[in-house]
C-alpha positions in Angstrom: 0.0 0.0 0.0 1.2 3.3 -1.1 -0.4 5.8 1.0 1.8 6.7 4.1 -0.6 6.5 6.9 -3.6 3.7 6.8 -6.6 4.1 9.6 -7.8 1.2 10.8 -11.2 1.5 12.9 -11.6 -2.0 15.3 -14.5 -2.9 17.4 -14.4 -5.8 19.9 -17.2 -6.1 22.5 -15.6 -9.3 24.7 -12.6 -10.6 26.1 -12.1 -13.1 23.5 -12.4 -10.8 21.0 -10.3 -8.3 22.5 -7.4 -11.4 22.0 -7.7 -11.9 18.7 -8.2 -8.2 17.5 -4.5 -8.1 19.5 -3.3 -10.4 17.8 -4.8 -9.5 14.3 -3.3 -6.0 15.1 -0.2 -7.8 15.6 0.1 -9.9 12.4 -1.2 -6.9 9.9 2.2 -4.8 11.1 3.9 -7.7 10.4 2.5 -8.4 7.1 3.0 -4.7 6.0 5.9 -3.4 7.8 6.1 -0.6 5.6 2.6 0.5 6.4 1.9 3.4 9.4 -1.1 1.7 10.5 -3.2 4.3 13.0 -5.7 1.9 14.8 -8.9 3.1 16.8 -11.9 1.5 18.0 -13.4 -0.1 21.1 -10.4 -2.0 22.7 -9.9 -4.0 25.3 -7.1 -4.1 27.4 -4.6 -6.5 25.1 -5.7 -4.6 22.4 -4.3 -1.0 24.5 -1.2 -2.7 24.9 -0.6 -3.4 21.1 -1.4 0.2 20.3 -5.0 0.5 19.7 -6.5 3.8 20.4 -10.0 3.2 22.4 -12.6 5.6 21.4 -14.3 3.6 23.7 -13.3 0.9 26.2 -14.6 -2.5 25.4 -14.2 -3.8 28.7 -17.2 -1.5 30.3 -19.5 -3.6 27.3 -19.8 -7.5 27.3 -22.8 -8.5 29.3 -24.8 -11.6 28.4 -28.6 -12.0 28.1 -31.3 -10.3 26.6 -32.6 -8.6 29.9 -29.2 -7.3 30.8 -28.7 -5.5 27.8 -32.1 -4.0 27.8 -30.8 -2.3 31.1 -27.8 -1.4 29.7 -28.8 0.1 26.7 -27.9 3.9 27.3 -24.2 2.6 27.7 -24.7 0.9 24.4 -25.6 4.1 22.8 -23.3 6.2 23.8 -21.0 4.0 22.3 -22.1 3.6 19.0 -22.3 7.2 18.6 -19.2 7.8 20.2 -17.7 4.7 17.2 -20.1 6.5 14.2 -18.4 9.9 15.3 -15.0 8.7 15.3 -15.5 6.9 11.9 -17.3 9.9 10.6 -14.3 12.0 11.0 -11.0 10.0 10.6 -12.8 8.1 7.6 -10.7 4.8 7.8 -9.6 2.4 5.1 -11.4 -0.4 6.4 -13.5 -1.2 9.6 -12.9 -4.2 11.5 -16.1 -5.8 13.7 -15.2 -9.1 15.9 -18.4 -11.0 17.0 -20.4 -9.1 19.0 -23.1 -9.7 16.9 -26.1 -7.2 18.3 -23.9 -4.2 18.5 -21.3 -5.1 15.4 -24.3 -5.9 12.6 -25.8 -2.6 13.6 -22.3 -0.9 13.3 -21.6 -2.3 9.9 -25.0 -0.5 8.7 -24.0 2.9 10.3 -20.4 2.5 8.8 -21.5 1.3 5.0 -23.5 4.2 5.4 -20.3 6.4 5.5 -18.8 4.6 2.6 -16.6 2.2 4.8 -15.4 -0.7 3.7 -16.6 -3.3 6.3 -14.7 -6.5 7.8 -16.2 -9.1 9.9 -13.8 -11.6 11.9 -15.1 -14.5 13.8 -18.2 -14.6 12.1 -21.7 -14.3 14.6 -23.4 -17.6 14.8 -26.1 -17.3 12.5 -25.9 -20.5 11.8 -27.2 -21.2 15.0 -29.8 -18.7 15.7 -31.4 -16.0 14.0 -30.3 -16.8 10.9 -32.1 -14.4 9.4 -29.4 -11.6 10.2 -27.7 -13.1 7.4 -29.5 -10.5 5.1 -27.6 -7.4 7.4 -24.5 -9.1 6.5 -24.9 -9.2 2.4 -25.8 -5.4 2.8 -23.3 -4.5 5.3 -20.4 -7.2 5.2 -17.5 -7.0 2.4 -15.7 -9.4 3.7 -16.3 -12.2 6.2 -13.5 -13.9 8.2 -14.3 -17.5 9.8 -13.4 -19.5 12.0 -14.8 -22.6 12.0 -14.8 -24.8 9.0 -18.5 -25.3 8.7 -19.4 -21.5 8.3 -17.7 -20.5 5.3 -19.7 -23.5 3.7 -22.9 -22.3 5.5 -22.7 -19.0 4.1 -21.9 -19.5 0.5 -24.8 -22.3 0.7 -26.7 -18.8 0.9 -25.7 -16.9 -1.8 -22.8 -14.9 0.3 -19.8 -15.4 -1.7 -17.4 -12.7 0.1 -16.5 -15.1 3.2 -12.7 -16.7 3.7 -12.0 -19.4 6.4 -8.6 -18.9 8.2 -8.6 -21.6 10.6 -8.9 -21.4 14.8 -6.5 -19.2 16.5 -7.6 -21.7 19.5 -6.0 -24.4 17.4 -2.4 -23.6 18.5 -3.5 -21.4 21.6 -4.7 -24.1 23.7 -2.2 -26.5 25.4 -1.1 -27.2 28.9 2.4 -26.3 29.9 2.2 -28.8 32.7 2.6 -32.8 32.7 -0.7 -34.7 34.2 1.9 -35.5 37.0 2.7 -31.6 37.5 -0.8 -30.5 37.6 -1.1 -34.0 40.2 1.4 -32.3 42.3 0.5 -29.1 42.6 -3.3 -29.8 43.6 -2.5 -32.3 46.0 -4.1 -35.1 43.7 -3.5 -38.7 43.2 -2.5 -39.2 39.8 -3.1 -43.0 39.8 -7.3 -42.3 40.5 -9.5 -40.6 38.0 -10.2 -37.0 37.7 -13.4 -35.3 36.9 -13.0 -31.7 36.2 -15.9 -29.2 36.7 -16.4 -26.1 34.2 -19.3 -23.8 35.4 -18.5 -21.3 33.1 -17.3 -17.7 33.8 -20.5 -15.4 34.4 -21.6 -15.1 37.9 -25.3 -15.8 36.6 -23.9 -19.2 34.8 -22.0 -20.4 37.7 -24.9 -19.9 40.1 -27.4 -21.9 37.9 -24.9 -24.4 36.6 -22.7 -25.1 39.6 -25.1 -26.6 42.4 -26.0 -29.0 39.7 -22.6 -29.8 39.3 -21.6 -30.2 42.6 -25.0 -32.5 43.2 -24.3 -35.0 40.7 -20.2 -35.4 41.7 -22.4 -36.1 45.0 -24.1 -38.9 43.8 -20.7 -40.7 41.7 -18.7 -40.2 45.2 -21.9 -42.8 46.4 -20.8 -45.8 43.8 -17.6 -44.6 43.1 -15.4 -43.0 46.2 -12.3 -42.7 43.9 -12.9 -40.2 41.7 -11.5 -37.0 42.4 -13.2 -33.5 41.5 -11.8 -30.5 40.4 -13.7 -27.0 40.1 -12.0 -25.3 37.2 -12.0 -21.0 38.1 -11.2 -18.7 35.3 -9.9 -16.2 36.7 -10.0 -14.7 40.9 -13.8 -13.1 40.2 -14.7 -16.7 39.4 -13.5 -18.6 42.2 -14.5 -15.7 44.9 -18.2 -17.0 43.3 -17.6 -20.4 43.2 -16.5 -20.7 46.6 -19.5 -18.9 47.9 -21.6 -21.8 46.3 -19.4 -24.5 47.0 -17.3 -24.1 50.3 -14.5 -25.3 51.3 -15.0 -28.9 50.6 -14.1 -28.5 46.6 -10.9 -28.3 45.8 -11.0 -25.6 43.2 -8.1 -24.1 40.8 -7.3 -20.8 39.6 -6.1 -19.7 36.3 -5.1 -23.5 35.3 -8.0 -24.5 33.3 -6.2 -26.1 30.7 -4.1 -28.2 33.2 -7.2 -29.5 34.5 -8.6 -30.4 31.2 -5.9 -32.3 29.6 -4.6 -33.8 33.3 -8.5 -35.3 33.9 -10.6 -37.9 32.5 -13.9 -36.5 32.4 -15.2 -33.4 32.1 -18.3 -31.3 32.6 -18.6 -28.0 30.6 -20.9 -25.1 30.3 -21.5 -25.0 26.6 -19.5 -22.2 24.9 -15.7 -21.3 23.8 -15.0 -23.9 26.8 -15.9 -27.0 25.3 -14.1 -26.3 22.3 -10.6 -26.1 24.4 -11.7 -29.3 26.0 -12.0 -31.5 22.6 -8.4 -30.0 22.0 -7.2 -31.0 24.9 -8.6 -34.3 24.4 -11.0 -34.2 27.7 -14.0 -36.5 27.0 -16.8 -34.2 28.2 -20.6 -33.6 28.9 -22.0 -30.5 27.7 -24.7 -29.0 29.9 -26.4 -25.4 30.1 -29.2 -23.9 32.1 -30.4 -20.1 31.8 -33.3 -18.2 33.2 -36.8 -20.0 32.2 -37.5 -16.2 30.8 -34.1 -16.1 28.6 -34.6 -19.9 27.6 -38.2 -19.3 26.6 -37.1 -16.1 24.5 -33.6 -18.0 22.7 -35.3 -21.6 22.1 -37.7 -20.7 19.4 -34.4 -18.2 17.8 -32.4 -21.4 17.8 -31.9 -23.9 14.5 -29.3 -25.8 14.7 -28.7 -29.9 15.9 -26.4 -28.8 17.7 -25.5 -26.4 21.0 -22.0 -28.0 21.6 -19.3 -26.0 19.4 -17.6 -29.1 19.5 -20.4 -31.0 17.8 -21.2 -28.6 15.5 -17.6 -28.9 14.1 -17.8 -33.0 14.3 -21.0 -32.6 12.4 -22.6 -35.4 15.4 -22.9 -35.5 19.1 -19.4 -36.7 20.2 -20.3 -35.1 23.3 -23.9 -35.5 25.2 -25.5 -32.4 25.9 -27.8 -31.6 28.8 -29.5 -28.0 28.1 -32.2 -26.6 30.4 -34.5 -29.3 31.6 -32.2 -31.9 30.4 -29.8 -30.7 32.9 -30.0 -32.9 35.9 -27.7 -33.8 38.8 -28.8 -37.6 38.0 -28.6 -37.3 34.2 -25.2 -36.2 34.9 -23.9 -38.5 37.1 -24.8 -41.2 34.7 -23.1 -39.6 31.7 -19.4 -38.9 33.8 -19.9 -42.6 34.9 -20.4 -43.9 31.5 -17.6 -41.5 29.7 -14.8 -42.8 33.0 -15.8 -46.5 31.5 -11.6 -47.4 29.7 -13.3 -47.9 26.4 -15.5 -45.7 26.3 -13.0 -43.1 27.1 -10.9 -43.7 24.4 -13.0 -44.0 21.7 -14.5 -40.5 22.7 -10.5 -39.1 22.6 -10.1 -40.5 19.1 -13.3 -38.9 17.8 -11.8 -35.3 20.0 -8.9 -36.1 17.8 -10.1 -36.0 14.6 -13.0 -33.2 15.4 -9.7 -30.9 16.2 -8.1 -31.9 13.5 -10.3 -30.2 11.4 -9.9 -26.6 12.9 -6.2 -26.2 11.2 -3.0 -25.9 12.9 -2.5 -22.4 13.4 -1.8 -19.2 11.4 -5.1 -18.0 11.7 -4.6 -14.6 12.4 -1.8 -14.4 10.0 -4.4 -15.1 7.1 -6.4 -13.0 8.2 -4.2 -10.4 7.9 -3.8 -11.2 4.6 -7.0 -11.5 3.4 -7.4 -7.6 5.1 -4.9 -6.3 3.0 -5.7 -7.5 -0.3 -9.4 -6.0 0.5 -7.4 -2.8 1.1 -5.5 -3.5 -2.2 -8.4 -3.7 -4.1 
């Protein structure tokens, strides 16, 4: 690119997308290191530290649930005007929208508006629900960036050609740095008896509805099966403070070493999202429960059109891992399912299938392509 300065707008609502906006910040210097990118936006704080400017601070924006946001709407607002504003007057090359779907699709309207080329990276799940929205994305979209190998397909199945599948940053992200025998160690475990690793998720609303349940069914294993050992996996500090409330000081729950858990246990339970994705690479055979509010439930179900809830499944294409969503969600129904994934054979023909479902999300690179694909838009 000739021009000595390019303007880059980004917009990343959550903490996941605050990484790989970083990290696609990142990779575009590198791929044009004779380019003075400017880069502006709503940032989070990785993507402050690789030199984004925040017009507005991502960090005061992810909140989960249609009733939440309804409360938080004025925030919301003052945002987008603050984003339109900013785009309005720096008028930049290209526009760069990471999930966030309600606020991002919206965006892309206000910003084609303008004249701005738009890019969308990691690609809303339309596939899953409210597929409709895929008719804001033709008018708005000139370029979509995917992630997952069955969405590129999905959206050319629909007439939307402009869409380029890069491959999983999580591919080469997610690994554990310690041996089974490390993580064994440090958590006072026994590495010769299983492990069953507990993921509640990382909202305070998810663990309080999905934890008890948890806890309740490892209840009824300990009954037939006294030596099997459970782990709490915490995301972060907030987590645990909230998990320990609920649980006490009977659970032996970790901190900041989810991924030790995951590949160090032998069965897992995990709150369906990004989570269970990390666990199939890891190779932890899993059960895939959720629970909401009855109000939020009865509002998403009817929205909802795909087989599967389970990222995991959705990317095998079948249920390689049982999922227990709302009513289905039982401490009993549970407890069967960890007792019947612990089972030696049963076990490892589940880590095969983990294998080759993983196999399919690439082996890296990801944000290098997209970089790529970001330029030659720019080129064009």
């Amino acid at each position: 690119m000739s021009h000595s300065n390019t303007q880059i707008m980004v917009v990343a609502g959550e903490a996941s997308g605050d990484l790989h906006a970083a990290k696609l910040v990142k990779a575009l210097r590198a791929a044009s290191p004779n380019t003075e990118f400017e880069f502006f936006g709503a940032a989070g704080p990785k993507m402050r530290d690789s030199g984004v400017e925040s017009i507005v601070r991502s960090d005061e924006l992810s909140i989960v649930g249609l009733v939440e946001i309804a409360q938080a709407l004025p925030m919301f607002l003052g945002a987008f005007r603050e984003l339109k504003e900013a785009a309005k007057s720096r008028q930049p090359n290209v526009a760069i929208l990471l999930d966030f779907p309600d606020f991002n699709l919206k965006l892309a309207k206000a910003l084609k508006k303008q004249g701005i080329k738009v890019v969308y990276y990691i690609s809303p799940q339309l596939w899953a629900w409210r597929s409709y929205r895929i008719n804001a994305v033709k008018k708005y979209v000139d370029l979509m960036i995917t992630i997952l190998p069955f969405e590129a397909d999905w959206y050319r199945a629909r007439g939307f050609e402009k869409v380029e599948y890069v491959g999983s940053p999580l591919a080469t992200e997610v690994y554990s740095d310690v041996s089974k025998n490390e993580f064994c160690q440090t958590n006072d475990l026994d590495p010769t008896r299983p492990i069953v690793a507990l993921l509640p998720g990382s909202r305070s609303k998810e663990i309080t509805r999905i934890l008890p349940v948890m806890l309740e069914a490892s209840e009824i294993i300990k009954q037939s099966r006294s030596d099997i050992q459970f782990v709490v996996a915490a995301a972060d500090t907030a987590s645990a403070g909230r998990i320990k409330d609920i649980a006490g000081e009977y659970w032996k729950i970790i901190v900041g070493s989810t991924y030790g858990a995951l590949s160090a246990c032998d069965g897992a339970a995990v709150a369906s999202g990004t989570a269970t994705l990390e666990a199939a690479i890891l190779g932890a055979p899993m059960a895939i429960v959720y629970k909401t509010s009855a109000l939020n439930y009865a509002l998403l179900r009817p929205l909802i059109s795909v087989a599967h809830f389970g990222l995991v499944n959705l990317i095998a294409g079948e249920r390689v891992a049982r999922e227990m969503i709302q009513h289905e969600f039982t401490s009993e129904a549970l407890a069967d399912e960890l007792l019947r994934i612990l089972k030696p054979d049963v076990n490892a023909q589940i880590r095969e299938k983990l294998r080759l479902t993983t196999d399919k999300l690439g082996h890296g690179g990801a944000s290098k392509r997209a970089a790529e694909a970001i330029l030659t838009l720019l080129e064009k």
